[in-house]
N, C-alpha and C positions, 0 to 999 in steps of 0.2 A: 497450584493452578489446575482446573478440573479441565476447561477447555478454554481455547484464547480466542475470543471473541473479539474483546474491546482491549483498546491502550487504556482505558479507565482502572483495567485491572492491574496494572504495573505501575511501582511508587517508583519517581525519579531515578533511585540508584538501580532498579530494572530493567529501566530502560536504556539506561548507559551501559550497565553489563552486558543486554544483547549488543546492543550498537559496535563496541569495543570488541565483543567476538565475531562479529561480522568482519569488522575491521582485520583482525589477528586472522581469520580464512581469508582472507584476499590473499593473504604471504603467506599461509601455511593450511592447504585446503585439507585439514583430518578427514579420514574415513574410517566406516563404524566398521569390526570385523565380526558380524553378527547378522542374520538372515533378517532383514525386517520387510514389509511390505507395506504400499502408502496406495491409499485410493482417492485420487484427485476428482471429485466429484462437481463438475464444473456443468452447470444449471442455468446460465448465459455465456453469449460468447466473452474470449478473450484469448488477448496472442500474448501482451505482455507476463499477465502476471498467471497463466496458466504454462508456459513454458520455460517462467522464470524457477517457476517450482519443479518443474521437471528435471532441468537439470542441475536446481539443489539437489533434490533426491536423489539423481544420477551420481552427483559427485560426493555425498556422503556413503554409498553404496548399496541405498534403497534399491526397492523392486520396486516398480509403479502397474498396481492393475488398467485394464484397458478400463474406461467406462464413455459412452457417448448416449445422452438422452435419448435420440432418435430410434436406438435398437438396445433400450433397455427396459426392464418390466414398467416402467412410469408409463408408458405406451397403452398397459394393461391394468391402470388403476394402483399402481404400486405407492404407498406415500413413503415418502422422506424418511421418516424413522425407518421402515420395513425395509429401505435401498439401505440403510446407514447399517440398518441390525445384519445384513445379509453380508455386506462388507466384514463386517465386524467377525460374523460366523465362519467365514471362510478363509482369514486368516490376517487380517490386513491388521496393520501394526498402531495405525492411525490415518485418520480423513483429512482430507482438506477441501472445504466447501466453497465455494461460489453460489449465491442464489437472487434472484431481481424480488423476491418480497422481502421487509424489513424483519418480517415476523418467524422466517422460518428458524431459527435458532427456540422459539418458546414449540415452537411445532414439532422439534426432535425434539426437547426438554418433556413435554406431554407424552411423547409414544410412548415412553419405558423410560428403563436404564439403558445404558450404551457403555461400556466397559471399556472404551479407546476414546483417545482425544481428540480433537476435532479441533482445528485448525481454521480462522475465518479468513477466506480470500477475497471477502467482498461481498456485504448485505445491503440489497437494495439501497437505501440512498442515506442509510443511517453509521454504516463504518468501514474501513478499510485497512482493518490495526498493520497488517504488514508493507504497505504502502506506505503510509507514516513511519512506520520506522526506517524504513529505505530514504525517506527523504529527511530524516533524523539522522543519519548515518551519513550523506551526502551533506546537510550544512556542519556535522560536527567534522567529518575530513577538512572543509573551508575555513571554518574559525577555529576549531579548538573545544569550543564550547556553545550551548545553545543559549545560556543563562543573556540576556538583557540584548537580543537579537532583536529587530524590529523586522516583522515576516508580513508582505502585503499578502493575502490571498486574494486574489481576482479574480472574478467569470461567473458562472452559474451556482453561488451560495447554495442552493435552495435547492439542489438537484444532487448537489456533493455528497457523497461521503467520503472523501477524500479531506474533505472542507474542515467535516465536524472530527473527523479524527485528530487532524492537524491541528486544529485549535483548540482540543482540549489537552493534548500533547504537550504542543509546544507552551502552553502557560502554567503547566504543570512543571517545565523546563527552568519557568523564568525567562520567557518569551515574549515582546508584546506582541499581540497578532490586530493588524488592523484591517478588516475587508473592503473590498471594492466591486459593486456588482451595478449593474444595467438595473432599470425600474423593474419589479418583477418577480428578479433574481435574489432579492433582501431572502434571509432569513433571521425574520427579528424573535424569533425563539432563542438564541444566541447572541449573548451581550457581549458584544462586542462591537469598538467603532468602526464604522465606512468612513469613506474617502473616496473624492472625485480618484479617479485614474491619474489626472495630473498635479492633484494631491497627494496622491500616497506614491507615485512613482522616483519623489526626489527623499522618500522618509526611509523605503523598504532598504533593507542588509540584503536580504531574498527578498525579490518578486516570485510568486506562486503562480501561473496560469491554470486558469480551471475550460475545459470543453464544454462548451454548450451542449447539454445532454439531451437534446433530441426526442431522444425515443420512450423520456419519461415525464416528458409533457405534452400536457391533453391537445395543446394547440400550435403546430412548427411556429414558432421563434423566427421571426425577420431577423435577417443578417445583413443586408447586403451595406449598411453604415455601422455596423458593429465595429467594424477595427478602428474605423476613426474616431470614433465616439466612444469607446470602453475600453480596445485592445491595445496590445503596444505595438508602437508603431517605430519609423526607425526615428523619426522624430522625438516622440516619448523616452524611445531606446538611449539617445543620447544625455538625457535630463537623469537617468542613474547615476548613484554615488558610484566610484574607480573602482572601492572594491564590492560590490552589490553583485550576485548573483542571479541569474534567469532560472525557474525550472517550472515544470508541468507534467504531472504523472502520466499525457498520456490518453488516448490517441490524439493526434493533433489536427485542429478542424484550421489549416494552415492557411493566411488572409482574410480569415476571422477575427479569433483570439490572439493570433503572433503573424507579422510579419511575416514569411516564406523565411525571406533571405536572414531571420534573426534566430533562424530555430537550429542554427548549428555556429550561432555569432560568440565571439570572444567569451561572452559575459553566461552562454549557454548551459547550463549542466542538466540538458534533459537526458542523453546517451549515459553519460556517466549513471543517472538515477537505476536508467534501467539496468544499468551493469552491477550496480549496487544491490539491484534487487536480492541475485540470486546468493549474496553473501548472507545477506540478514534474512534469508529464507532458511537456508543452511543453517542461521543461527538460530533462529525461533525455532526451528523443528528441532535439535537438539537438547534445546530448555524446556521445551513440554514435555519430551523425552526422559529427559531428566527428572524432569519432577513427578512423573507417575512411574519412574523407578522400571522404564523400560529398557534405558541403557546407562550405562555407570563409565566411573571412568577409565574402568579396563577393557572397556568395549571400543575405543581409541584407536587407529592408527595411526601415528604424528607422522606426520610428514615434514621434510627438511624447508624451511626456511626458502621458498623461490627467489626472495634476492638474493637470498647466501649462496647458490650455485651458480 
């Protein structure tokens, strides 16, 4: 693996290996004993999934260079490759990007060569690969397995990459994925079927909530009958199967898309997702690692077993 862009690049037993190694650092957090350095190059905001990676990093024993858009060469015409090559030259061991165009991954692939991995945190509205695997890593804790799960995704299709990652994930899994979205919100590039809200809410294993994304449509989006017309509500909420799970990657646009009072309900594992995050960040940094032979497995610190003590 050159750089991890997409879940498209990883065949089913891949993505259980990371998943599984996620799993195995939740109860035994390894650290590398080797100097490395990570440049978290974060290109829009985010709290979640840029501070989930920091303190993977942290807790594997990375060094994280500082970088903020605001007070870096980009200010001065600098592109993308030129930030990435400058990282690359000064010593940094591997990137991890965040960027709101879909295209910027063909725009570092154009500048050059780039000699370190690159890591995708999230491209414009087309993928989210460490995202989906954190929420591949939270329904495999719940069942076991992802094989013949019925996963509703719901909310803004067409705005997601959360959406398109998932769904090509999870069928790849042995997953069926069925969507649910507001007129609009369809993204019929992806075959896949919808379902009223009160349709797919008594089929889903997982319910997926999706945020109305706002800020990447040309015209704000009426809300104010959203929840009772598409969201779950606590009325919906009760029409789930016993053992069916709630999750949502995140931020939550709360008496819109979910209930208030159902975003920390029984049936909830949105906290758990984000807690998962930072395992299966730790784990994909260490398999891209691995695989360009930047650390091996004497580069290891095992650590004992946290139940065993």
């Amino acid at each position: 693996m050159r750089h991890f862009i997409s879940v498209n690049q990883l065949e089913a037993d891949e993505m259980y290996q990371i998943i599984r190694k996620a799993n195995e650092l939740r109860d035994r957090p390894n650290q590398l004993n080797r100097q490395l350095f990570a440049g978290n190059l974060f290109f829009e905001p985010s709290t979640r999934t840029k501070m989930s990676f920091s303190v993977a990093e942290r807790k594997l024993g990375v060094e994280i260079l500082d970088f903020h858009t605001e007070a870096s060469s980009l200010a001065k015409g600098e592109s993308l490759y030129d930030t990435a090559k400058t990282f690359e030259a000064i010593g940094a061991n591997f990137l991890v990007i965040r960027h709101p165009s879909d295209q910027w991954i063909s725009e570092l692939e154009q500048g050059g060569k780039l000699n370190i991995p690159v890591i995708n945190a999230g491209s414009g509205k087309e993928e989210h690969p460490t995202q989906c695997l954190l929420d591949l890593l939270t329904m495999y804790q719940e069942f076991g397995s992802i094989k013949g799960l019925k996963v509703v995704i719901a909310g803004d299709i067409k705005h997601s990459r959360v959406a398109k990652s998932n769904a090509m994930a999870l069928t790849k899994l042995g997953a069926k994925v069925i969507f649910s979205a507001a007129p609009g919100f369809e993204d019929h590039t992806l075959d896949y079927p919808y379902l009223t809200m009160d349709e797919a809410i008594e089929e889903a294993d997982v319910l997926m909530l999706l945020r109305i994304q706002h800020e990447r449509h040309l015209h704000k989006a009426e809300t104010s009958d959203y929840l009772s017309l598409y969201g779950l509500t606590k009325e919906r909420y009760k029409k789930l199967q016993d053992h069916a799970i709630l999750m949502h990657p995140a931020p939550i646009n709360r008496g819109v898309e979910i209930d208030t009072n159902l975003v920390e309900s029984e049936k909830s594992r949105i906290f758990k997702q984000m807690s998962n995050g930072v395992y299966v960040r730790m784990a994909i940094i260490m398999h891209v690692l691995s695989e360009w032979g930047i650390i091996h497995e004497n580069n290891l610190i095992k650590r004992k077993s946290l139940t065993a003590i």
